[in-house]
Each structure stands twice: as structure tokens, then as C-alpha cells.
N, C-alpha and C positions, 0 to 999 in steps of 0.2 A: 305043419310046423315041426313036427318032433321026425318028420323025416326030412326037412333042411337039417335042423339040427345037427342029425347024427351024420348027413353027408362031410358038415363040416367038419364034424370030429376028426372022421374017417382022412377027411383030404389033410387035417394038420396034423395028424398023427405022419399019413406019409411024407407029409412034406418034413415033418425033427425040425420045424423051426418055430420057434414062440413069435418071428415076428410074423411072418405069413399066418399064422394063428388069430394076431390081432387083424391083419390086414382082411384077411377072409370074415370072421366076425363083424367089421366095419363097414365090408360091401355086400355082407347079408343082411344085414340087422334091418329089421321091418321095424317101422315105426306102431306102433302102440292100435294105430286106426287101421293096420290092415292087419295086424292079427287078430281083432277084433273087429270085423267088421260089422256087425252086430248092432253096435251101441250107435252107428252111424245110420243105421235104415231108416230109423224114426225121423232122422232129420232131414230126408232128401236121399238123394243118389247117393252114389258114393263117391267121395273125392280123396285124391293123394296128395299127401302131406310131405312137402319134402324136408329131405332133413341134412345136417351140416356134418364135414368129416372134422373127425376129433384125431389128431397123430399125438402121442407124445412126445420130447423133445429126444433128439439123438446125440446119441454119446459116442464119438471116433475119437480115439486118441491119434496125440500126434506123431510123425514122424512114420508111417504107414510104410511098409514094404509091399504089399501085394497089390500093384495097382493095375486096371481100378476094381475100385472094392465097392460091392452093392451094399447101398445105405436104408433104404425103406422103399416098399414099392405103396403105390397106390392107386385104388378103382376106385372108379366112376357107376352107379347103380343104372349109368345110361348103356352098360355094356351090354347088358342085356336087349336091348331095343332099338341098336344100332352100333354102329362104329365110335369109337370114342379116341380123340386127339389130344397126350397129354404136352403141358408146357411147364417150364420151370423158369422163375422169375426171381434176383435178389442178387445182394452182394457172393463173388464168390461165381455166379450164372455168366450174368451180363452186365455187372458192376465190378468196380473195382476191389478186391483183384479178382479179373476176371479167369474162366478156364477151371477153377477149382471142383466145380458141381456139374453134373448133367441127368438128364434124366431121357429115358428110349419112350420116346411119343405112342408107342403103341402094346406096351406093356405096364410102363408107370414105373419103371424102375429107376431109382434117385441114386447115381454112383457118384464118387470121390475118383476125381482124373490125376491130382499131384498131391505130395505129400503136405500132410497143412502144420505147422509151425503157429502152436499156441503161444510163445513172447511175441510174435504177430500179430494172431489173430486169436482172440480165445473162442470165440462164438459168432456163429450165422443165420440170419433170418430170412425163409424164401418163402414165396409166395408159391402153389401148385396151381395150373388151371386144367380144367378139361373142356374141348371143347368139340365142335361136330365137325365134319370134314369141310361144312362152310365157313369156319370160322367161329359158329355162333358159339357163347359160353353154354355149357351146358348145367353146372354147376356153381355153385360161390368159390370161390376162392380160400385155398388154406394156408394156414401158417406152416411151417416145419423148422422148427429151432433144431439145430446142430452145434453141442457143445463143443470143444478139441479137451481132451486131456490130456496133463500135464505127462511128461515122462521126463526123467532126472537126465538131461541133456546138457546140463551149463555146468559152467567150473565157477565158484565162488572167485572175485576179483578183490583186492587188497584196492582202496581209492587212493589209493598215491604207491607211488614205489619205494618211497623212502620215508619213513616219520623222522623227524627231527624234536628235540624240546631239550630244556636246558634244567638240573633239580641243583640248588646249593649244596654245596659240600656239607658232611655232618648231618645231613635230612635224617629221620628215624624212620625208623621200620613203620610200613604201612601207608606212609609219604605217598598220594597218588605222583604219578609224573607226567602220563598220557596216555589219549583215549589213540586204540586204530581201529578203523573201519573196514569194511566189506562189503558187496554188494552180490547178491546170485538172482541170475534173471527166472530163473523157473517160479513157482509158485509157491507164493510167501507163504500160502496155507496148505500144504503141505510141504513132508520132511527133507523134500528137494529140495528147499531154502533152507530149511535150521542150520546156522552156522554154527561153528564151535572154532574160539582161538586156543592157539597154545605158540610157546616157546622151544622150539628147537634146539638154540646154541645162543650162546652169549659169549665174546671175544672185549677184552682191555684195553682201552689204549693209555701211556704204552702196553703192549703183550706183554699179557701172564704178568702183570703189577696186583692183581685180585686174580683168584683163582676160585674163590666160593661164590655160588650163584648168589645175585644180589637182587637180581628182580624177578617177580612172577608177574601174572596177566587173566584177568578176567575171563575165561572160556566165554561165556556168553557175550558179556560186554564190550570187552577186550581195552580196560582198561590196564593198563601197568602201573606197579606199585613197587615199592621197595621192598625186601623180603628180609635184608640183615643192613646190619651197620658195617661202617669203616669204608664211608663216601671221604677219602680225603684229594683232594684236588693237589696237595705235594705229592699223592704217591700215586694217581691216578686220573686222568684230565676226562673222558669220558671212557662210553660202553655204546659195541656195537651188535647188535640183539636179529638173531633168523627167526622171522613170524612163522605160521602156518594158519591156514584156513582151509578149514571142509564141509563139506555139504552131508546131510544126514544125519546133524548130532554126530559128525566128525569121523562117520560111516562110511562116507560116500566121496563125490571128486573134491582136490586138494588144489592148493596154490601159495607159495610163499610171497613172503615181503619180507621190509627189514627197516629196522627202530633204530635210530641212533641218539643216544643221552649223550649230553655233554655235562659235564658237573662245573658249577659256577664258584667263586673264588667269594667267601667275607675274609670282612679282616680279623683274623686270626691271629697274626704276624706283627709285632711291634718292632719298627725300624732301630736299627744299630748302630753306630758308630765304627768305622776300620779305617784308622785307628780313630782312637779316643785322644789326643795328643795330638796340637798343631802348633807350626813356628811362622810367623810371616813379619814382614818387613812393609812399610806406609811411609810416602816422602810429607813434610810436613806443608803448612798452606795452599794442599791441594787436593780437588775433589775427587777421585778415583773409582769408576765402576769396578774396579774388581782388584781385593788386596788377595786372595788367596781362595782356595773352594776347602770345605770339608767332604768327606762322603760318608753317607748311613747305607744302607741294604735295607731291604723288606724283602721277607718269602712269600710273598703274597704273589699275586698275578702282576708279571710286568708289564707296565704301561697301564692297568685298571684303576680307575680310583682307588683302590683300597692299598693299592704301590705307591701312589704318590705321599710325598713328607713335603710339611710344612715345617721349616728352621724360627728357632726363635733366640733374640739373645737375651739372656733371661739376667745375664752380670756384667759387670767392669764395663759397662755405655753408658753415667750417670748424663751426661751432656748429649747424646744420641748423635755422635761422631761416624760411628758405623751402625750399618743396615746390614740384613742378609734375606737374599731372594733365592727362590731353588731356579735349577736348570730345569725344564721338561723334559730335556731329552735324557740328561744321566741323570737326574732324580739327584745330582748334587746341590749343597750349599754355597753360596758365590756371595763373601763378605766385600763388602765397598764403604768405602769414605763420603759420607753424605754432609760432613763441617769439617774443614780444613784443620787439621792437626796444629797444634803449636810445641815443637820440641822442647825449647824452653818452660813452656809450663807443665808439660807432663811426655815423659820418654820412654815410656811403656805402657799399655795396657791387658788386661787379664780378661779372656771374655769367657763367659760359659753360657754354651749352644746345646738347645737342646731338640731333639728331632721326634714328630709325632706327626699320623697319619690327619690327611684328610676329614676322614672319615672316622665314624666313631669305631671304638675297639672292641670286636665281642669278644675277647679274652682278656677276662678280669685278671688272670695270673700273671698276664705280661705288662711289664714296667715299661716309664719313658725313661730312656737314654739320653743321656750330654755328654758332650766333649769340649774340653778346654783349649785357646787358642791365644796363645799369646801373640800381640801385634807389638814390633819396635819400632819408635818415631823417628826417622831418618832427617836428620839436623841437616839444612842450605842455609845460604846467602839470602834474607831477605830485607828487605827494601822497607826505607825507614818508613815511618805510621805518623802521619796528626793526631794530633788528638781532637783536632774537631775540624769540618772538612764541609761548609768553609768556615773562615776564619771572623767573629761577626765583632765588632766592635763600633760603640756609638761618640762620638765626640762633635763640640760644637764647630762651625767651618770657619770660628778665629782661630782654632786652639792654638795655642806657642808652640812656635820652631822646638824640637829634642823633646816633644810629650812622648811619651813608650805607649804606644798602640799595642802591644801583644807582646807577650815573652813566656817561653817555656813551650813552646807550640808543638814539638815532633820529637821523638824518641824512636831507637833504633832495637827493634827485637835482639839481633846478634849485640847487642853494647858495642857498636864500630863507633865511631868520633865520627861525625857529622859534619859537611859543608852548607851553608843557608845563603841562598840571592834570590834577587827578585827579576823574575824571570820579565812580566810587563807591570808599566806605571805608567799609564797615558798622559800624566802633567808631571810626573820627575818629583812628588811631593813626600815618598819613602825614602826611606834607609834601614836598612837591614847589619845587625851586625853577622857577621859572616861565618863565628863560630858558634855563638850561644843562639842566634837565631830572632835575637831579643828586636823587632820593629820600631821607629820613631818616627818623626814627623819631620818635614824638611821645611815647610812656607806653609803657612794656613790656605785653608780649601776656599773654593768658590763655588758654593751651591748652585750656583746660576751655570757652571762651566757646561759644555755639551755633553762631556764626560761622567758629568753624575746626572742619573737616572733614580727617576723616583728619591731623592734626595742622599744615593747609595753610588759611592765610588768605588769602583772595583780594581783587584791588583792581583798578581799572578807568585806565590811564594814555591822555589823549588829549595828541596832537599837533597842531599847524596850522601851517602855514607862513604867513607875513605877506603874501605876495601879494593881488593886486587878487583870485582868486578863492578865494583862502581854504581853501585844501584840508586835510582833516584826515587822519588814521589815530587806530586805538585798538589796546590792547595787553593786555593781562592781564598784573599782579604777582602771582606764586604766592608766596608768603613762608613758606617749611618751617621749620615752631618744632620747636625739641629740647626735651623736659623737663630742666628744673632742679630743685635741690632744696630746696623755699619752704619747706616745713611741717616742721616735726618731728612724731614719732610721739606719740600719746597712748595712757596705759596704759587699760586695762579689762579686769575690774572693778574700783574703787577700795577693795571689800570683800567679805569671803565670810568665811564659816567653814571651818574643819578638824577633821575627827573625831579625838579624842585616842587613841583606844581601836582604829582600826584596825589595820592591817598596815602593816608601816612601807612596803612598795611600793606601796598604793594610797591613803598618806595624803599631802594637797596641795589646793591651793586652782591651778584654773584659771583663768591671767590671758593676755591677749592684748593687740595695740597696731592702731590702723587709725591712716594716714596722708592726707593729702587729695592728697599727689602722685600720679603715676601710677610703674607701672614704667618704670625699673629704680632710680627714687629714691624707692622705699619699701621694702617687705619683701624680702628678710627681715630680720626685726628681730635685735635680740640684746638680751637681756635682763643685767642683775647685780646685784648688791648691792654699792654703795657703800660701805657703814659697814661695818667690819672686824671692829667687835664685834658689831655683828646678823649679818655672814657666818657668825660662827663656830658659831651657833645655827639659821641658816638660810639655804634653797638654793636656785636656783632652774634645771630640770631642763628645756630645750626639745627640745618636741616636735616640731615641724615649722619651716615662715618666720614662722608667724605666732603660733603660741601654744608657752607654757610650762607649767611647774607648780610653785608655790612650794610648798618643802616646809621641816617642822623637822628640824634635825638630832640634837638630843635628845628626850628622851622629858617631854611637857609634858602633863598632866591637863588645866588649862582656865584659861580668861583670855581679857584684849583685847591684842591687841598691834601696833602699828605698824610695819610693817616699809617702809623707802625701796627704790626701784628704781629703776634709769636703764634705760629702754629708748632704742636707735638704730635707726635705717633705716639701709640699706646704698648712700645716694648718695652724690654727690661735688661737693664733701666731706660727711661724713655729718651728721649732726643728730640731736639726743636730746634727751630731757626726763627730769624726775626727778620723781616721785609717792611718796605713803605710802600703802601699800596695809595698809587694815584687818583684822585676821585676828582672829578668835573663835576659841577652841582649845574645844571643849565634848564631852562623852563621845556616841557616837549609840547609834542601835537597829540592828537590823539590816539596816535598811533605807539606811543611813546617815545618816538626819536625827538632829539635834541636840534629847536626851532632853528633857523637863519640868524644873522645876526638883525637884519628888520624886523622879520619878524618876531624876535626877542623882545626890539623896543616898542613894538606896538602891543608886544603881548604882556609890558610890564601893569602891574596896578599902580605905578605909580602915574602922573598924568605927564605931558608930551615935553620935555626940557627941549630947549634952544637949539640943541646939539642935533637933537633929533627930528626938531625941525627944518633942518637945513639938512639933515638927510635924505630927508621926504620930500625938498624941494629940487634936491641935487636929481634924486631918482625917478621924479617928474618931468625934469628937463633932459634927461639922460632918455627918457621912452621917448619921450616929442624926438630926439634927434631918428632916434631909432624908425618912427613911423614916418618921417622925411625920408631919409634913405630910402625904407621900401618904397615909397611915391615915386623917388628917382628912377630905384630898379625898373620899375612898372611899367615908366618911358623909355627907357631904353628897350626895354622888352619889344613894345610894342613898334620903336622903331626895326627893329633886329628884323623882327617875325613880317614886315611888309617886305620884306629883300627874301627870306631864309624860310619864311614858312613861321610856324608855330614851331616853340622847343619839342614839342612833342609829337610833331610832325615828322618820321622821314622820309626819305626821298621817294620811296615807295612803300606799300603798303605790306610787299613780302618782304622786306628787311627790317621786321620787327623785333628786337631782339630780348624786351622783356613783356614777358604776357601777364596777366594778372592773373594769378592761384591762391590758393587760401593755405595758407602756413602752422599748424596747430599749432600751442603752444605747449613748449614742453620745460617749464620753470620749475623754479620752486616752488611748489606749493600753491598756499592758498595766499602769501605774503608777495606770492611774483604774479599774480592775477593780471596785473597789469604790465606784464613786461610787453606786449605786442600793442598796448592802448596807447597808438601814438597818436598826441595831440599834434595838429596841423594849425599854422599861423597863416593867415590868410590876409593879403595886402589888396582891392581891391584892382592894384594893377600889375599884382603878379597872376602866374600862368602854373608855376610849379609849387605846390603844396610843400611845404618845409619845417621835418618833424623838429618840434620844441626839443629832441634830445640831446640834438645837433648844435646847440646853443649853450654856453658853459653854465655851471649851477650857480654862479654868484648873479648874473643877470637877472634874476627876477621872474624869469617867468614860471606860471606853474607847473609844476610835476606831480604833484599828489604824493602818495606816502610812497618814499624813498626806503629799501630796505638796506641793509649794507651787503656789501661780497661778502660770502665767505671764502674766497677763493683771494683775495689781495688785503691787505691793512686798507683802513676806511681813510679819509679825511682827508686822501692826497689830493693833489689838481687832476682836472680834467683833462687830456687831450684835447688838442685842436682840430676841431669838424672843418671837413672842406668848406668853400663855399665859391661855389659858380656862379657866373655868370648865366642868366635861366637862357638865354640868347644863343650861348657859344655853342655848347652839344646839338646834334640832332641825337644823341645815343645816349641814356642814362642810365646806360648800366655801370661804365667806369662811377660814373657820383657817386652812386649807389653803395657798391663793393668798399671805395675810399669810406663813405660813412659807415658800414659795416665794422671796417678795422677799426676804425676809430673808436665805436660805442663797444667793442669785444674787451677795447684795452681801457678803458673806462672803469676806474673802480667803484665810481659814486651813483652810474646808473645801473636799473635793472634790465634783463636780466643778470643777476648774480652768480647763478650755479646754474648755469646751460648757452649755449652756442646759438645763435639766430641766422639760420642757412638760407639764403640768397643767392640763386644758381640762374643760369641763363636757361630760359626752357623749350626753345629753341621757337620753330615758325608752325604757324598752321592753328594755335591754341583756339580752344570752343569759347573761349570768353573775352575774343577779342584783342585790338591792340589797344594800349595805353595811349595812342594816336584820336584813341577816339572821343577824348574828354578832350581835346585840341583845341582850342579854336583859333578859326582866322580872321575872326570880327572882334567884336566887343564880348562883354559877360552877357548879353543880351540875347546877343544872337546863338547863343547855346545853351540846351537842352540837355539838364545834366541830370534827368530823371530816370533815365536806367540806371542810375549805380545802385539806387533801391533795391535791384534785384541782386548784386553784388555781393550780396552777405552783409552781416552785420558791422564787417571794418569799416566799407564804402556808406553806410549811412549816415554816419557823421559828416564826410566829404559830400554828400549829397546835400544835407542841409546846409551846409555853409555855401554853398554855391545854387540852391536852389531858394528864393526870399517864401514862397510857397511851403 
């Protein structure tokens, strides 16, 4: 052992290198068990221990001139006992970047092939192997850390080329303004990075305005600060500042930049007046954006807030006639007319404008400025004035012809003499006097006319002054009419009947009054009786404003009787008329119409006088001739119908020309119920059924409740109904349409108020012809039980022709 030892001495002495030194020591160094082999016998044989390479980390700097340059070698303790293969594995080998490292496989020497650049790469980690010339490992595997060291290879870099920042004028000393920056790639931890700022030069703009240095700068930090006063932005707008930077604590590489201050504008500066003194001129009744400008100055920054002036007029606008607005662009004041001047009441005015910043002032020692501004009111022709527009005046629509509706109405600003007419008057009911203007009345109004609306007549008043240019104005006359009370009332109706025989609460004839005024000089009316002797027989009972009910006060059978009325309207003062209202007193049915003259007398309480019995006997003998006749007709009929057929028979079966349809009824009401319920008279040797309406109303026969037209006055005669021979036609449609006209012009029957339409419906109908209730025999020999199915008109007609 102590002569390995001293071998190795010996070889690292020759070799003058500490690392071969290590490296020799590391591929001799016997493990502990074979220096010792001793302590191992006890236990067995002897066995070897292997053991692990220990390199410590290598240190190349970068940027290397002598390439390549041997980095560490390393053995394998397999060299002794055969051949040994080394290999070098990692970033830098056969990683990216690759080329950087290699190592001589049969020596172990680890060189550097290109120069290494530590802001790259600071450090590298490789694996070494060794192995046998088969490949096999012969060893573990080692680490070998390779540091790079830094070398002062970078220029410190300014991070922008130019700083910019802005510090207010008047800043004090010490005022930071702004930070600059630097960056050096070398190594922050060492004095390759220690940067140091400084200040070169500093230049004024404008040049040479300041000539003592104003700002200093943080070496380390490189912040900028202010170093003296007298920042004013009149005498100097910014500063433009040469940086320096270096590396080494300001030793080492250098690189410029450059700071630019701008100094920023308060307001300082209170606006002026040039001049202080204005004269302007304004036409009168008329609005004007712009009578004149004033101008103030600021030394402030032009165009900045702190330049701009707000104008105010602080005197002589008590009525706020004039306004003032600044310009933006020339920072002037621009006075205008915002209420039309009147020369006549005031012909000059005095104003005082005073001018102050936007913005508030930071200089207490500067005053606000005014200037005074006289404006003169330039005197025209203007156009006369109403005094009230329109013209509103209420009178009642009698009032008397030359009433003065209006006077005094218009006056002329210049004092000119005046012309007055009336420009429109849609009924010609003004007059105008022509010099004073003074209005009257020509004929009373007519509320009711098309021309007054809403109870207001309107009229058109012009004016002109007499001057060389003739100015007019126009005016509107509203003239509000009151109703008066022109008309008296009229009674209606003039006549009516009254049923003798009713309930003494529902007996009365209703009468009513229309008026041609309006309200509140017409209804409601009041009705009475006059005559004191008809009062005490009769009354009259009001229902509501407008209608009453004239009633008897005793119990009266029948007559004509005269009764007077005074009806009034309720204006002021009232008005009334007097009428004789006709009253019929006659017994009714119970329908309430007023009976027949039979049936009057049979419906008297008293018992049957002589008169009335010979009436009864007349109208006996008057039906006997009556049902003779038919008996005639019956024969003739049935001679007819053995030559001609049946009347209702024609010649064919397709020449039908009325078919039987159902007709709805479209009457009045529930009072015309019966206007299509025609009764049929039936003669045992007629053939054509023949409506009872057909037959005049004093005849006798019945009708049932008769209502009146309202479409014709009642109680006239009837029209004359055809009456045919049932023999003559084979075609009943002419009969027909003849009875139609007849009962349309008919005032006494119903229907009253509607039309009953009877049209040809031509051939082919589903309900058969009227041919087929015919017969060619006797009543016997026909079978008139389908009309049953006919609806409900044909069932009547079926039982009287059917005994069944």
C-alpha cells in the first residue's frame, strides 16, 4: 500500500496537475476490504467490493479561445484487467445542443469542441459509462456537472429608447418625474450586471430658456427627480435629458438612452380683456345669434382647459334680452338677442361681462376681469299689436242690432293712425268702425246657424298702420252666444182617442211638446188646463220633461170632445202656447183599440134599443145574401171546371207557375204576430180559398186585433180587393200580386211596418204544384191530408177541408 501510495505521488507530481491528481487517486483507491484484507478471512473467502466514481462538478468559463480544451479525464478500475470503452451521454453530447462535449473512448478524456455561451446555457449534466469491447457495462454510471462561467460579455440595454412623462409646471425640488430602466444579460450575481445610471446632458426646449441643471437621477434606481425650481411652462414647455448606463458599478460596458419631460400648463393665468370697452348696435323685435364678440386672452396653454373662459353678464340684462356664449375656436365672447328688443321702451342698454376660467385658479393674486358693452336699440316699422289675440266676447244670439261687441282692441308700437276691417264674417252679422276699431252687431245670431260651433261664432279683424310700409296684423273674434228663449213649445198630438171601458189607471191619451230652442230654454215642459169647467172633468198626469197623460176624471161611455191645454218651457222668462186637443172617448177590445160600430152596440151595458135591433136584423140578412152568392159561385165553378178543368188545374203539369214555400214573417213585432195568419172563408162549393183580408173592414167579418200603420194615418177606407171569377184563370198568380197591391196600400190592415213578398218561383219546386189540392170531382173525392205536412199555415186549410 505505501508503495502505491508513493507511486501516485510520484506520477502527480509529474504530471503539475491537481486534476490528474484527483483522477489517479480515484482509480487507485482500494476499498477499505482489500486494504484490509484480514478482517475478511474470518468470514469466508475473499470477495471484492465495488465501488462508485465520485468527479466533482467542473467549472469552464465561457467564451473559451483554445479549442478543444480537455475538461476531466476518467478510469475505469477495469483497466487493469482488460480493455476498457469509455462513452459520454447528456445535453451538450447527443442532446440538444448537440457537438458541445466529447470524450476519447480509450483514454476518458471529456473535452469542450465549441465555445459555450453561459446567457444560453449556464450548466450541464452528463452521464460517463465504461464499458468492455462487447458492449457490456463495466461500471455504474457517473454524473459529471459542468458549470459555464460568466464573463462580462453584454452591454447593459436602456428598455425603450426614449422615456417620455409629463411634471406640472412650479413642481418643487425633489418632485419624482420618472423611473428608466435597464436590463444586462450577464449574471445578476455578479458585478457584470451591477448597473449604475447617470445624466449626461440636459437640453430646453425652447433652447437655452433654462440653463441650470434641473434634474438629477437615481444611480441605482434611476429614478428622476427635480433638483431646483423655476419649472414655468411660459418660459419653458419641456427638457430633453442623455441617459447613460453601465455595467460594473458603472466600471464596466456603457449604452445611452434619452428622457424627455414635458412640463404640463395649471392655471396660473386669469383671462383679460383687449379692450375693456365695446360699442354694438341690435335691430329691435328681433331674435339675433350674434350682436357683437368681446375678446379676453389667457397665458395659459392654448386650446387646454385651463385657456378656455366662461363669459358672464353680470349687469344691465334685468329682463334677460341678451345671452353670451364663448367661441371654442377663438376662446371669444359672442353676445345675442335671446327676447326681441322694444326701442320704444328702452334704447340702450349697459352691460358688464366678466371673463373667468373654466377651471379653477391656482393663483390667488390674480383678479376676474370685466368689460363693459354698450348695445343701441335700432328703432323699425313695426306692425300693430292686439291686445288680446283672439278677441273673446260672450253675448246672448237676440242681442240688438249696434250692441259694441269690442272696442279698443289694437295699438300701434310706432304711434302710426291705424286702419280696422273685417277681414271674414261668414253671415254679414259685424261692423267695424274703420278708424277706432270699435265692433257692433248688425242682426241677432242664430245659434242653430252651421257657422256657430260649439255655441262660438268666429270672424277674422285685420289692422294696418298708415305708414309708407303699411304693416298689418290679424286677430280672431270668438263671439260665445247664450241661448235665449225664441220659440214656445208646441203641443202633440193634436188628437187621439181614449178607451171608455178601461181601468181608470191605464185610461189617457198621451201627449207631449217639442220646442225649436235648445236647453235649458225648452223642456221641461209643464202642461194644464186652462178652462176650469173642462178641469173639473179632466186632467192632465206628467210623466217625465217631456210627455204627460190627459185623463177623464169622470166615468164617460163615448164622444168627441175638445179639451184646451197650455203647455210651457222652462226658460227665462218662460213661453207657452195654447191648443185643443181632440179626444174620442169610444169602448175598446182588449187589445185596447177602439171596437166597430156593432160591436160598440152590442158591447153597450145598456140593453138592445130598436135601432139596434134592425141593425142586427139588416146584418143578418146582408150575410144570408152573402152565403147565397157563394152557393152561386160554387155552381158556376163547377160548371166551368167540367169544360176547363179545375181553376187550379193547368194545362200541364210543367206550367206551374206558383209553388207553395213558406214565407217568414218579418212584421212588427210581437203586435204583427198575425200579419201572415190569413183567415180563409170556405163556401162548400168553392174551389179557391179566399183570404178574409180581401174583403173590406166594415163587412163584418173577423180579423182579430187590428193594429194601426205607422207608416199612413189610420181610419181611412180600404182599397178595393180583386175578385175573380175562381172559373176564369187557369194561372193565379196575376190574382195574387193584384191582392198584394191592394193589402200593401191598405192602411187598416196588417202587416203595418214591412212588405209581404210574393215572387213566381218558377218550375220543378220539391213541394209540389198548388194543382194538387184540385179537384175534378166533388169535396169527396179529394184527399187533402197531406197539407198536414205543409207546415203549420196549411193546417188550418187542411181541417176545413178535411171533416176528420
Amino acid at each position: 500500500v505505501c508503495v502505491c501510495v508513493c507511486v501516485c505521488v510520484c506520477v502527480c507530481v509529474s504530471l503539475k496537475s491537481l486534476q490528474s491528481l484527483i483522477t489517479v487517486c480515484v482509480l487507485l483507491q482500494v476499498k477499505s476490504s482489500d486494504l484490509n484484507p484480514w478482517r475478511l478471512r474470518s468470514a469466508g473467502p475473499l470477495v471484492r467490493v465495488k465501488r462508485d466514481w465520485v468527479i466533482p462538478p467542473i467549472r469552464v468559463s465561457e467564451n473559451g479561445k483554445q479549442l478543444p480544451e480537455d475538461l476531466v479525464q476518467i478510469k475505469s478500475d477495469k483497466v487493469f484487467t482488460g480493455e476498457v470503452i469509455y462513452k459520454l451521454e447528456g445535453p451538450g453530447v447527443d442532446q440538444d445542443p448537440k457537438g458541445l462535449f466529447e470524450i476519447d473512448d480509450k483514454t476518458g478524456w471529456i473535452k469542450s469542441k465549441m465555445p459555450l455561451d453561459r446567457e444560453k446555457h449556464k450548466s450541464f449534466k452528463l452521464k460517463a459509462f465504461a464499458l468492455s469491447p462487447s458492449g457490456e457495462r463495466l461500471e455504474s454510471p457517473t454524473t459529471i456537472e459542468i458549470y459555464v462561467l460568466d464573463q462580462n460579455d453584454h452591454r447593459p440595454e436602456f428598455t425603450q429608447k426614449e422615456f417620455t412623462d409629463t411634471i406640472p409646471e412650479f413642481s418643487g425640488p425633489g418632485t419624482s418625474v420618472m423611473q428608466v430602466t435597464a436590463v444586462d444579460l450577464d449574471d445578476p450575481l455578479t458585478d457584470n450586471a451591477a448597473l449604475s445610471f447617470s445624466i449626461i446632458a440636459q437640453e430646453s426646449i425652447p433652447p437655452h430658456s433654462v440653463n441650470k441643471t434641473m434634474f438629477g437621477i437615481n444611480n441605482k434606481t434611476g429614478v428622476i427627480y427635480i433638483r431646483d425650481v423655476g419649472l414655468d411652462r411660459d418660459v419653458v414647455q419641456s427638457f430633453r435629458l442623455l441617459l447613460q448606463v453601465a455595467d460594473m458599478s458603472g466600471m464596466g460596458l456603457a449604452s445611452t438612452g434619452r428622457a424627455i419631460i414635458h412640463i404640463s400648463d395649471i392655471n396660473n393665468h386669469a383671462p383679460r380683456f383687449q379692450p375693456s370697452m365695446y360699442n354694438m348696435n341690435a335691430m329691435e323685435n328681433k331674435l339675433l345669434a350674434e350682436v357683437g364678440r368681446v375678446n379676453a386672452t389667457d397665458k395659459d396653454q392654448r386650446g387646454g382647459e385651463n385657456w378656455r373662459i366662461k363669459y358672464t353678464i353680470r349687469k344691465g340684462n334685468p329682463l334677460g334680452n341678451f345671452a353670451i356664449r364663448t367661441d371654442p375656436v377663438s376662446n371669444q365672447g359672442i353676445i345675442s338677442v335671446v327676447k326681441p328688443l322694444d326701442y320704444e321702451s328702452q334704447a340702450e342698454y349697459q352691460l358688464v361681462i366678466t371673463a373667468e376660467n373654466e377651471v379653477r385658479l391656482e393663483a390667488p393674486y390674480e383678479q376676474t376681469h370685466s368689460a363693459t358693452v354698450t348695445v343701441r336699440v335700432m328703432n323699425e316699422n313695426e306692425a300693430p299689436i292686439f291686445y288680446k289675440n283672439p278677441i273673446k266676447v260672450t253675448v246672448p244670439e237676440s242681442v240688438v242690432p249696434g250692441t259694441v261687441l269690442a272696442s279698443d282692441i289694437a295699438h300701434d308700437p310706432d304711434n302710426a293712425k291705424l286702419r280696422f276691417e273685417i277681414l271674414q264674417d261668414p253671415e254679414g252679422r259685424l261692423a267695424i268702425d274703420r278708424a277706432t276699431g270699435q265692433i257692433t252687431t248688425r242682426t241677432t245670431f242664430d245659434i242653430k246657424s252651421p257657422h256657430v260651433r260649439n255655441n262660438i261664432y268666429s270672424a277674422v279683424v285685420k289692422v294696418t298702420d298708415q305708414d309708407a310700409d303699411g304693416i298689418s296684423a290679424t286677430a280672431t273674434l270668438e263671439v260665445n252666444l247664450w241661448e235665449t228663449n225664441d220659440y214656445p213649445p208646441v203641443l202633440k198630438p193634436s188628437s187621439g182617442a181614449v178607451c171608455s171601458n178601461w181601468d181608470r189607471d191605464k185610461l189617457g191619451l198621451m201627449i207631449s211638446a217639442v220646442d225649436e230652442d235648445m236647453s235649458p230654454q225648452a223642456d221641461p215642459f209643464t202642461f194644464h188646463i186652462p178652462d176650469q169647467n173642462v178641469a173639473a172633468n179632466w186632467t192632465i198626469i206628467t210623466l217625465n220633461e217631456t210627455h204627460a197623460v190627459l185623463q177623464p176624471l169622470i166615468d164617460i161611455e163615448r164622444g168627441e170632445f175638445s179639451i184646451p191645454v197650455v203647455v210651457s218651457d222652462s226658460g227665462s222668462p218662460s213661453l207657452s202656447s195654447n191648443a185643443l186637443v181632440n179626444v174620442t172617448v169610444c169602448p175598446c177590445d182588449s187589445f185596447g183599440d177602439c171596437k166597430s160600430f156593432t160591436a160598440a152596440i152590442f158591447g153597450t151595458k145598456m140593453g138592445i134599443s130598436f135601432i139596434a135591433l134592425m141593425i142586427i136584423i139588416g146584418s143578418v140578412a146582408f150575410l144570408l145574401c152573402l152565403l147565397l152568392l157563394a152557393v152561386a159561385v160554387r155552381g158556376c165553378t163547377r160548371q166551368n171546371m167540367g169544360k176547363r178543368g179545375s181553376l187550379l188545374v193547368g194545362a200541364s203539369d210543367d206550367d206551374i207557375r206558383d209553388n207553395v214555400f213558406h214565407y217568414d214573417e218579418q212584421g212588427g213585432g210581437e203586435e204583427d204576430e198575425d200579419a201572415f195568419n190569413i183567415d180563409f172563408l170556405r163556401n162548400p162549393s168553392d174551389t179557391v180559398p179566399v183570404p178574409a183580408s180581401f174583403f173590406p173592414q166594415d163587412c163584418g167579418l173577423p180579423r182579430g186585433k187590428q193594429p194601426l200603420r205607422k207608416d199612413a194615418p189610420h181610419n181611412l177606407p180600404s182599397p178595393t180587393y180583386p175578385r175573380k171569377s175562381p172559373g176564369d184563370p187557369t194561372d193565379i198568380e196575376d190574382f195574387i200580386n193584384v191582392g198584394l197591391d191592394a193589402a200593401d196600400t191598405d192602411p187598416n190592415v196588417p202587416p203595418y211596418d214591412t212588405a209581404l213578398i210574393y215572387d213566381y218561383e218558377g218550375d220543378g219546386s220539391v213541394s209540389g204544384s198548388l194543382s194538387s189540392i184540385a179537384s175534378m170531382g166533388s169535396d169527396e173525392d179529394q184527399d187533402y191530408d197531406y197539407l198536414n205536412d205543409w207546415g203549420p199555415r196549411f193546417k188550418k186549410l187542411a181541417h176545413m177541408y178535411d171533416p176528420r
